[in-house]
VMD Tcl script that builds the backbone (N, CA, C; Angstrom):
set m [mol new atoms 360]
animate dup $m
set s [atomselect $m all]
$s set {name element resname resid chain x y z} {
  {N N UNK 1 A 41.374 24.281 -19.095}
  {CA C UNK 1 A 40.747 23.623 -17.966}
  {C C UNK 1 A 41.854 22.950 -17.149}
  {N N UNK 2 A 42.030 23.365 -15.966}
  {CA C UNK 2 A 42.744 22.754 -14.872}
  {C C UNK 2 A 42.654 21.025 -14.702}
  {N N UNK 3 A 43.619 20.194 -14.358}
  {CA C UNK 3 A 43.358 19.052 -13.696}
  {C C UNK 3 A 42.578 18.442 -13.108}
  {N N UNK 4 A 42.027 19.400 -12.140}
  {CA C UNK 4 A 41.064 19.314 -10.785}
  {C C UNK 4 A 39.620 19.062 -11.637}
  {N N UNK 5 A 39.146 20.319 -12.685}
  {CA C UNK 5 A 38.188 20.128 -13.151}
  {C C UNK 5 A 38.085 19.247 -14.164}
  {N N UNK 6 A 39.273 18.745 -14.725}
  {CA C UNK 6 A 38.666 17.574 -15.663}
  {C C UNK 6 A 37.935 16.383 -15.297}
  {N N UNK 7 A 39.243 16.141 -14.059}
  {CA C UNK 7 A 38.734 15.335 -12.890}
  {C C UNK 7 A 37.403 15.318 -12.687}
  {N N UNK 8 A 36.941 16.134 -11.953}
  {CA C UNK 8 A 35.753 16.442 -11.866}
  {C C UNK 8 A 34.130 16.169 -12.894}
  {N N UNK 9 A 34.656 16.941 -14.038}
  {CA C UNK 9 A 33.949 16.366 -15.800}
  {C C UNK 9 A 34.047 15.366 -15.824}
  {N N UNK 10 A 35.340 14.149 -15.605}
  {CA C UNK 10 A 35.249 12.989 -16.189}
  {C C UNK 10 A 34.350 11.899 -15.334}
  {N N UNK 11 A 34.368 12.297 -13.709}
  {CA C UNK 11 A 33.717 11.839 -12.838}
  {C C UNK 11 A 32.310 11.726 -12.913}
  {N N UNK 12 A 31.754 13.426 -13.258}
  {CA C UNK 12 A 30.254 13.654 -13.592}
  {C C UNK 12 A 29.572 12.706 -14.687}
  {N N UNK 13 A 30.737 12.603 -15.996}
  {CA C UNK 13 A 29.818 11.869 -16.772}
  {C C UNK 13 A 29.801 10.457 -16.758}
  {N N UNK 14 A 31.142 9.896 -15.478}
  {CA C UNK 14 A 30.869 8.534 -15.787}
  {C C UNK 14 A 29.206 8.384 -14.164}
  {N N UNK 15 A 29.303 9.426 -13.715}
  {CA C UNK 15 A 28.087 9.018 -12.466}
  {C C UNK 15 A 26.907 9.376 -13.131}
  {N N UNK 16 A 26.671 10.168 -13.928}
  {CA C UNK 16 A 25.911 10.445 -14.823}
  {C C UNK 16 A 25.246 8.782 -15.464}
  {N N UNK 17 A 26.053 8.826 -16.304}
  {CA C UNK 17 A 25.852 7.382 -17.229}
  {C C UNK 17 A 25.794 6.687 -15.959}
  {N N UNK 18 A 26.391 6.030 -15.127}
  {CA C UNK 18 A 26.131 4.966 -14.004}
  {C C UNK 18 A 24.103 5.200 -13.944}
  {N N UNK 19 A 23.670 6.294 -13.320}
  {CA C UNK 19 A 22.314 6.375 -13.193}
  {C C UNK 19 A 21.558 6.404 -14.173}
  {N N UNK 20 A 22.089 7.104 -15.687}
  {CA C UNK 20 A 20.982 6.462 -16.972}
  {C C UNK 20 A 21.083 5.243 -17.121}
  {N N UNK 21 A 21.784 4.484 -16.666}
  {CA C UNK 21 A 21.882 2.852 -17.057}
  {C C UNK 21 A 21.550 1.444 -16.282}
  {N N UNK 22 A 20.920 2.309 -15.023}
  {CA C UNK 22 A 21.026 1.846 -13.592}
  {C C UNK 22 A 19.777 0.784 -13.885}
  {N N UNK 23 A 18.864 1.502 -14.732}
  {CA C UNK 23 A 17.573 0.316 -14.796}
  {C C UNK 23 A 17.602 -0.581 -15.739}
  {N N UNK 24 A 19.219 -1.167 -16.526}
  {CA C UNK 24 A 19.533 -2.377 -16.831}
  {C C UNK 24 A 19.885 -3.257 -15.732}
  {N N UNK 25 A 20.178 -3.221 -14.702}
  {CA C UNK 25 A 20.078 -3.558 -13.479}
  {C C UNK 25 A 19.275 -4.348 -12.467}
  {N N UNK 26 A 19.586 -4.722 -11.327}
  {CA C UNK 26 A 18.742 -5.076 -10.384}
  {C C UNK 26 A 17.743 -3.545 -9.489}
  {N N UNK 27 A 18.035 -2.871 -9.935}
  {CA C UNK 27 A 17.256 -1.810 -9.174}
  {C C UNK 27 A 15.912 -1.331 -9.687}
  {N N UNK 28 A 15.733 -1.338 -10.972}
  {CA C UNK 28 A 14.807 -1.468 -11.990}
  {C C UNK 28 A 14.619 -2.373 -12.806}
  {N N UNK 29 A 14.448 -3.444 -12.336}
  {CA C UNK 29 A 13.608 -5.188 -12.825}
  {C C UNK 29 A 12.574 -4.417 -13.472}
  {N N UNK 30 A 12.408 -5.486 -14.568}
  {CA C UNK 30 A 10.769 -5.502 -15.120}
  {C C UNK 30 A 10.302 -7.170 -14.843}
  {N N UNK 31 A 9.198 -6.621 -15.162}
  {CA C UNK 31 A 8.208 -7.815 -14.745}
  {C C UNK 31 A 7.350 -8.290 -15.632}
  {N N UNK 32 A 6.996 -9.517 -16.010}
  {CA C UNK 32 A 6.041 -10.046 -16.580}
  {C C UNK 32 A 4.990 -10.347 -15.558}
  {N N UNK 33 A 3.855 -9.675 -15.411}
  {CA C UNK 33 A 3.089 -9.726 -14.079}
  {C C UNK 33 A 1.647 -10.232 -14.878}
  {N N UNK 34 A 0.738 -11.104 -13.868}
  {CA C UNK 34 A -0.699 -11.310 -13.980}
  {C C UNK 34 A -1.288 -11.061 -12.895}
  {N N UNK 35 A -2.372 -10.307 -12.758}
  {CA C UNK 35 A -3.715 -10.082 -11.964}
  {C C UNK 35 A -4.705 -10.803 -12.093}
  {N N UNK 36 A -5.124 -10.490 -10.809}
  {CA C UNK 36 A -7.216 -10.966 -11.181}
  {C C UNK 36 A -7.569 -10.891 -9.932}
  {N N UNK 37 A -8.797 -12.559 -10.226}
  {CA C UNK 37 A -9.324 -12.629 -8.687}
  {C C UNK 37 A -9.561 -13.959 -8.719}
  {N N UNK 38 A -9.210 -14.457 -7.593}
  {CA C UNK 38 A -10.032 -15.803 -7.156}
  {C C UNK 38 A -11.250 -16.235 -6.635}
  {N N UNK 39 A -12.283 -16.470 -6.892}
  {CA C UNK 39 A -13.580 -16.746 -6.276}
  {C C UNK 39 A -14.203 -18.000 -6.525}
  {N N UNK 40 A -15.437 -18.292 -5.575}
  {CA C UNK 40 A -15.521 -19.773 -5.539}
  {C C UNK 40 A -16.504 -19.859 -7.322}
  {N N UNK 41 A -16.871 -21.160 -7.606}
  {CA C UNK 41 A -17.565 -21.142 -8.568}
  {C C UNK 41 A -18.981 -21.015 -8.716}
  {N N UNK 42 A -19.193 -21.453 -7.480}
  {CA C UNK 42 A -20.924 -21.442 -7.119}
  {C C UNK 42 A -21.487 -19.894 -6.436}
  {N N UNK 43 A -20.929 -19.586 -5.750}
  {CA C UNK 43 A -21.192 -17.915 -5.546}
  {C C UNK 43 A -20.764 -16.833 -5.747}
  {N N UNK 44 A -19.492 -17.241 -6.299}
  {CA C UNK 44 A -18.601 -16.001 -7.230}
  {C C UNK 44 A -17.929 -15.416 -5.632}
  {N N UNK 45 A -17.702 -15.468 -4.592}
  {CA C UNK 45 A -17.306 -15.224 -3.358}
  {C C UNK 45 A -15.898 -14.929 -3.662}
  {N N UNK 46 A -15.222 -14.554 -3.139}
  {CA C UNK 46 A -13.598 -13.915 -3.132}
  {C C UNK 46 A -13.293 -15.119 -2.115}
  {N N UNK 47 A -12.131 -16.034 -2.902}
  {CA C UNK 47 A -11.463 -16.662 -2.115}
  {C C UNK 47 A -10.134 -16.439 -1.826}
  {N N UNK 48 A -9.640 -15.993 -0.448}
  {CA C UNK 48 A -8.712 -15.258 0.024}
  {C C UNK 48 A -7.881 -16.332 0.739}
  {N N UNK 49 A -6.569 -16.342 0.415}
  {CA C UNK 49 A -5.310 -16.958 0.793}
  {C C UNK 49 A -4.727 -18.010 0.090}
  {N N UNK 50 A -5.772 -18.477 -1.080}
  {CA C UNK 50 A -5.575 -18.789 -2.152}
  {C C UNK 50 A -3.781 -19.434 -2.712}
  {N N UNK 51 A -2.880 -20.143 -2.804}
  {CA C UNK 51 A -1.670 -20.114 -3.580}
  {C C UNK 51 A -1.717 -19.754 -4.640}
  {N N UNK 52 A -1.346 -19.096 -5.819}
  {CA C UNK 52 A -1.392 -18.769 -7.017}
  {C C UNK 52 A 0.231 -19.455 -7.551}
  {N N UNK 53 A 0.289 -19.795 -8.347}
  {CA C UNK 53 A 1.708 -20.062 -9.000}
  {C C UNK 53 A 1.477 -20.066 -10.766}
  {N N UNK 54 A 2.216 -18.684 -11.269}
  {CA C UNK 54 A 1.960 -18.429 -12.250}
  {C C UNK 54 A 3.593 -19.176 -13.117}
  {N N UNK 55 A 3.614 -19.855 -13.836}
  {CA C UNK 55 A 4.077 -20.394 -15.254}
  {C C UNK 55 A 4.861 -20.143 -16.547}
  {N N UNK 56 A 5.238 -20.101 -16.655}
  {CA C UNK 56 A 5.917 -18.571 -18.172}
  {C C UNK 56 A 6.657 -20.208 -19.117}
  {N N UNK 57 A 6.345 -20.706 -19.139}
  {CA C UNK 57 A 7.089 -22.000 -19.960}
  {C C UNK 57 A 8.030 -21.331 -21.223}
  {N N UNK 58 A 7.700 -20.532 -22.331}
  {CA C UNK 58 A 9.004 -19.976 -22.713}
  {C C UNK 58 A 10.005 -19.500 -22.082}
  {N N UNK 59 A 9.498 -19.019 -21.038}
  {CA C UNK 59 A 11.001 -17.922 -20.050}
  {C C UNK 59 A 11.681 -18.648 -19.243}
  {N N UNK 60 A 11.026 -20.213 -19.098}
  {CA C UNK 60 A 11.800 -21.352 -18.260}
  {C C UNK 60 A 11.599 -20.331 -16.610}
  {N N UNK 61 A 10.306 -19.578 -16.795}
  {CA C UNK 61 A 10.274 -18.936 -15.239}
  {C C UNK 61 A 9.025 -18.794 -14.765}
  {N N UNK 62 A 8.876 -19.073 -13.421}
  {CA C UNK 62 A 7.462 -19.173 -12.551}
  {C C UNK 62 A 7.667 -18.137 -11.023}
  {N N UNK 63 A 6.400 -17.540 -11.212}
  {CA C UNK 63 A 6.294 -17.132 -9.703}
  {C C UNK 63 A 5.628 -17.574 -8.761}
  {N N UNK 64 A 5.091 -16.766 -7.343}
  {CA C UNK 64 A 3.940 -17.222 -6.622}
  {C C UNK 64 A 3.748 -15.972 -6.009}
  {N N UNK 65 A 2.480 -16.548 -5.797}
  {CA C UNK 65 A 1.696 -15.089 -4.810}
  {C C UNK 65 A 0.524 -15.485 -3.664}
  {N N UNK 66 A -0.251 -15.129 -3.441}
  {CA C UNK 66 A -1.440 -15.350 -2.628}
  {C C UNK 66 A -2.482 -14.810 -2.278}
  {N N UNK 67 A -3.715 -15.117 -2.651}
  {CA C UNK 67 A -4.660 -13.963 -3.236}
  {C C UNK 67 A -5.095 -13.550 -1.601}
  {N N UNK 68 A -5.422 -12.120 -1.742}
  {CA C UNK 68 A -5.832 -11.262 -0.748}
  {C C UNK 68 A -7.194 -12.171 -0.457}
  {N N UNK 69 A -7.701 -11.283 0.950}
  {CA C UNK 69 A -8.793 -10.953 1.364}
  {C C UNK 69 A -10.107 -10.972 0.565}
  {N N UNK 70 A -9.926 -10.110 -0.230}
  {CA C UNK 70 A -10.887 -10.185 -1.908}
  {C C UNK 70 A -10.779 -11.002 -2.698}
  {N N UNK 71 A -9.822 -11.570 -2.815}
  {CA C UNK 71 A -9.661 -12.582 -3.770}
  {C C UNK 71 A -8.723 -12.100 -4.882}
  {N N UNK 72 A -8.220 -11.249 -4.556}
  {CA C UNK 72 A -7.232 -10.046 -5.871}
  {C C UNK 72 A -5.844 -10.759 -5.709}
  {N N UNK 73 A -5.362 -10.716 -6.689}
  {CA C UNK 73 A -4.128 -11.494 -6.770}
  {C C UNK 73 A -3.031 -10.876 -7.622}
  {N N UNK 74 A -1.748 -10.489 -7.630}
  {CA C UNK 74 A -0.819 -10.177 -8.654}
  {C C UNK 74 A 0.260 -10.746 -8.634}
  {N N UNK 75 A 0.794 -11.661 -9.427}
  {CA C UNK 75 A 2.000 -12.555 -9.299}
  {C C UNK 75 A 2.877 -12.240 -10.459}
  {N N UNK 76 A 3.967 -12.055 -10.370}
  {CA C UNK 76 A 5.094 -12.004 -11.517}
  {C C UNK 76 A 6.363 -12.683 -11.163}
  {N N UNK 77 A 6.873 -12.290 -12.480}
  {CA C UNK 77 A 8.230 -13.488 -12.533}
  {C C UNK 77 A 9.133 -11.864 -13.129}
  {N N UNK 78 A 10.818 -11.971 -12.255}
  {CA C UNK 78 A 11.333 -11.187 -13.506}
  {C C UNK 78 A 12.082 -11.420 -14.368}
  {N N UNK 79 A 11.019 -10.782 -15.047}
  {CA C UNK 79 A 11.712 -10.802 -16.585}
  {C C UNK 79 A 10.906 -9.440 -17.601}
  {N N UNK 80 A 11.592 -9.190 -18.405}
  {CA C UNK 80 A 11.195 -7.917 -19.286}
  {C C UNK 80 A 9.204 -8.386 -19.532}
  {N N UNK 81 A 8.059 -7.441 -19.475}
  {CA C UNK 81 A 7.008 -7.998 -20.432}
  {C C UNK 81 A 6.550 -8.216 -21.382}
  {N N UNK 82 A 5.866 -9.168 -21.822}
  {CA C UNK 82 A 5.721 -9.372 -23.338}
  {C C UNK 82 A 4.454 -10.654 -23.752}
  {N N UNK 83 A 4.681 -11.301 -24.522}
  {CA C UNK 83 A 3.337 -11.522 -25.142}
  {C C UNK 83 A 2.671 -13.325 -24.520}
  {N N UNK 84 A 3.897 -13.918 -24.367}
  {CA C UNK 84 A 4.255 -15.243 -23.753}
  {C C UNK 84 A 3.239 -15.779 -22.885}
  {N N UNK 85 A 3.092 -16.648 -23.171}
  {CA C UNK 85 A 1.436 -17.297 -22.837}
  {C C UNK 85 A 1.938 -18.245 -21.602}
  {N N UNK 86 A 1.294 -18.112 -20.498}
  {CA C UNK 86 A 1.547 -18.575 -19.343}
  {C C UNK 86 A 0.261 -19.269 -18.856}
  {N N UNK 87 A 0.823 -19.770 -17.586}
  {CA C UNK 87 A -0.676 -20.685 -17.040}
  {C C UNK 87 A -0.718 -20.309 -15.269}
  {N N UNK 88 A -1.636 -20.469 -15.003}
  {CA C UNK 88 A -1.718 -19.987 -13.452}
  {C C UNK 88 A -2.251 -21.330 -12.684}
  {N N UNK 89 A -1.898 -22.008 -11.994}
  {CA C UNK 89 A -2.232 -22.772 -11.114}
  {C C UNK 89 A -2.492 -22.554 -9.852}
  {N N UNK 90 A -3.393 -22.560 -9.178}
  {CA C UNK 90 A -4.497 -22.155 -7.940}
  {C C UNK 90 A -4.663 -23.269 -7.266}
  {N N UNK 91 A -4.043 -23.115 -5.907}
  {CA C UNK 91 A -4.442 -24.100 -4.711}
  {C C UNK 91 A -5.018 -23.427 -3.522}
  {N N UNK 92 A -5.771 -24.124 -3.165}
  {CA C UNK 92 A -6.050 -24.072 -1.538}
  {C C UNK 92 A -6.960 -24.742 -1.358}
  {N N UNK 93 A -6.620 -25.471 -0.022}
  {CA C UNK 93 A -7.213 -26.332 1.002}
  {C C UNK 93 A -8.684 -26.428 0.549}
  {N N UNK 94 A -9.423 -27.635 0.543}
  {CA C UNK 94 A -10.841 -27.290 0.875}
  {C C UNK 94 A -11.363 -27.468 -0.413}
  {N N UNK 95 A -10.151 -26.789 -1.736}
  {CA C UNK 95 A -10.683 -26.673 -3.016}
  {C C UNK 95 A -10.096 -28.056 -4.015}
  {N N UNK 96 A -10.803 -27.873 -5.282}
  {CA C UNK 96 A -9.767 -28.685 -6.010}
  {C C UNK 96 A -8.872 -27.548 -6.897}
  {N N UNK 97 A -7.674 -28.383 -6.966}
  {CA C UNK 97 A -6.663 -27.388 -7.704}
  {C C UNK 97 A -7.260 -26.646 -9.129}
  {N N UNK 98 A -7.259 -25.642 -9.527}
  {CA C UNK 98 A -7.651 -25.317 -10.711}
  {C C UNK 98 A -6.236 -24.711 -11.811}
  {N N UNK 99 A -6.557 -24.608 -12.959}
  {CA C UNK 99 A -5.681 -24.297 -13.812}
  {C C UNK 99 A -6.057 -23.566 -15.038}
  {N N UNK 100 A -5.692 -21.964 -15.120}
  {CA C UNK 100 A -6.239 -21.504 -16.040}
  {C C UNK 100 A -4.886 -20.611 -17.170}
  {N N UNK 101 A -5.072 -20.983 -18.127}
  {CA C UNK 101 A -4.037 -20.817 -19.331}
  {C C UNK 101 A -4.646 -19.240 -19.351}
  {N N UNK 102 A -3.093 -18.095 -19.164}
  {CA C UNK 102 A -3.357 -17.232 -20.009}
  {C C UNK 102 A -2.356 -16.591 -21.145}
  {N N UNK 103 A -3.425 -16.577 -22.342}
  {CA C UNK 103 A -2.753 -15.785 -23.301}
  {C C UNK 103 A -2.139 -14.575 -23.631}
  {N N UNK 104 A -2.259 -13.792 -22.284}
  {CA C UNK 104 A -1.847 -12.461 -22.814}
  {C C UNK 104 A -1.642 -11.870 -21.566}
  {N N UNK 105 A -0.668 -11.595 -20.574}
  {CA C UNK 105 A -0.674 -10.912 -19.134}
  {C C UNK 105 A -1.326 -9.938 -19.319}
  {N N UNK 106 A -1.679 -9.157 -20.143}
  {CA C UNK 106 A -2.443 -8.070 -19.997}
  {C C UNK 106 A -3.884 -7.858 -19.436}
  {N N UNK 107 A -4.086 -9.295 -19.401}
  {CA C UNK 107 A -5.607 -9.060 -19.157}
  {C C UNK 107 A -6.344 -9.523 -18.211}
  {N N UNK 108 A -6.960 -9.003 -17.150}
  {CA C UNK 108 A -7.135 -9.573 -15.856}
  {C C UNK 108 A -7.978 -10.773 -15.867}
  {N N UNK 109 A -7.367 -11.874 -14.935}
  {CA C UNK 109 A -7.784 -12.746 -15.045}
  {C C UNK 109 A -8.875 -13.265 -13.529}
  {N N UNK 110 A -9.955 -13.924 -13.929}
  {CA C UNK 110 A -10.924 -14.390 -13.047}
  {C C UNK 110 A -10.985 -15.885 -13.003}
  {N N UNK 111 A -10.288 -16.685 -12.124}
  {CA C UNK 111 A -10.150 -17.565 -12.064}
  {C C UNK 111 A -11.455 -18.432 -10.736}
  {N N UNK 112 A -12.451 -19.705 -11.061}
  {CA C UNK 112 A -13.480 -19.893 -10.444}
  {C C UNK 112 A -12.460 -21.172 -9.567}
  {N N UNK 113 A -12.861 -21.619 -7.926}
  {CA C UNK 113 A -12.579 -23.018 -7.269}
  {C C UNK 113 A -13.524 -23.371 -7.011}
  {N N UNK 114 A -14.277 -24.626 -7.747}
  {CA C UNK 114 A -14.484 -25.638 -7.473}
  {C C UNK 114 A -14.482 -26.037 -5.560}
  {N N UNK 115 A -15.364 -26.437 -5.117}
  {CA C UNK 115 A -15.221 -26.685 -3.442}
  {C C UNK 115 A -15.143 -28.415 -3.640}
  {N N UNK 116 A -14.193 -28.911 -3.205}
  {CA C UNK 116 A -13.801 -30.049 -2.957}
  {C C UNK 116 A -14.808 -31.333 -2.571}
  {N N UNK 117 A -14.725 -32.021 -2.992}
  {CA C UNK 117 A -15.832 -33.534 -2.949}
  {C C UNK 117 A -15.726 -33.782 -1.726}
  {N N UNK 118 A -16.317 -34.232 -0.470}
  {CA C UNK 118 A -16.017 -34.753 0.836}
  {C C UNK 118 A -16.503 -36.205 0.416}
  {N N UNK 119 A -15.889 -37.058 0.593}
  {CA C UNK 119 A -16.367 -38.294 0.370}
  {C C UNK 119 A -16.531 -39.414 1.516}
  {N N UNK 120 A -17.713 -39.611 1.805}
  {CA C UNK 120 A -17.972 -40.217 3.424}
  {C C UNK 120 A -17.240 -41.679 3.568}
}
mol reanalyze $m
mol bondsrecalc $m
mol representation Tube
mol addrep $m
């Protein structure tokens, strides 16, 4: 084998390996992610624009998001997924803050707001 082509071989397998390894990286993050929905408590209504700020207290990491139109929400933090019990805290205007512990990202969560006391 010539110069040129070793060259060549030694190039392929280090660009090679560069792209099998690429999703230890910033290009392929994983995520510890939670879903659901936000709705009020008294009519089950989709409350949309919602703050969400999800929690990860082992991972020392939190995200935010903001629930749609529907009330659908997906917030993550990155970090690899796994079993780590987090909490979701829910604001918006109008409401009282709510707070719902979850045990397991896997499982979609339905979180109810409470409509705020007006006090004359």
């Amino acid at each position: 084998m010539n110069d040129a082509r070793k060259v060549e071989a030694r190039l392929f397998k280090t660009v090679t390996w560069m792209v099998a390894t690429s999703c230890l990286g910033a290009v392929c993050d994983s995520f510890y992610a939670v879903s659901g929905r936000i709705e009020t408590c008294d009519t089950h209504a989709p409350v949309s624009d919602a703050q969400v700020r999800l929690d990860v207290p082992a991972l020392q990491r939190h995200g935010a998001a903001t629930s749609r139109e529907n009330g659908e929400f997906r917030v993550a933090v990155n970090y690899p997924p796994g079993n780590e019990p987090s909490v979701l805290v829910i604001k918006k205007q109008g409401y009282a803050d709510a707070r719902a512990d979850v045990p397991n990202p896997e499982v979609r969560q339905t979180v109810c707001l409470q409509r705020a006391r007006v006090t004359p």
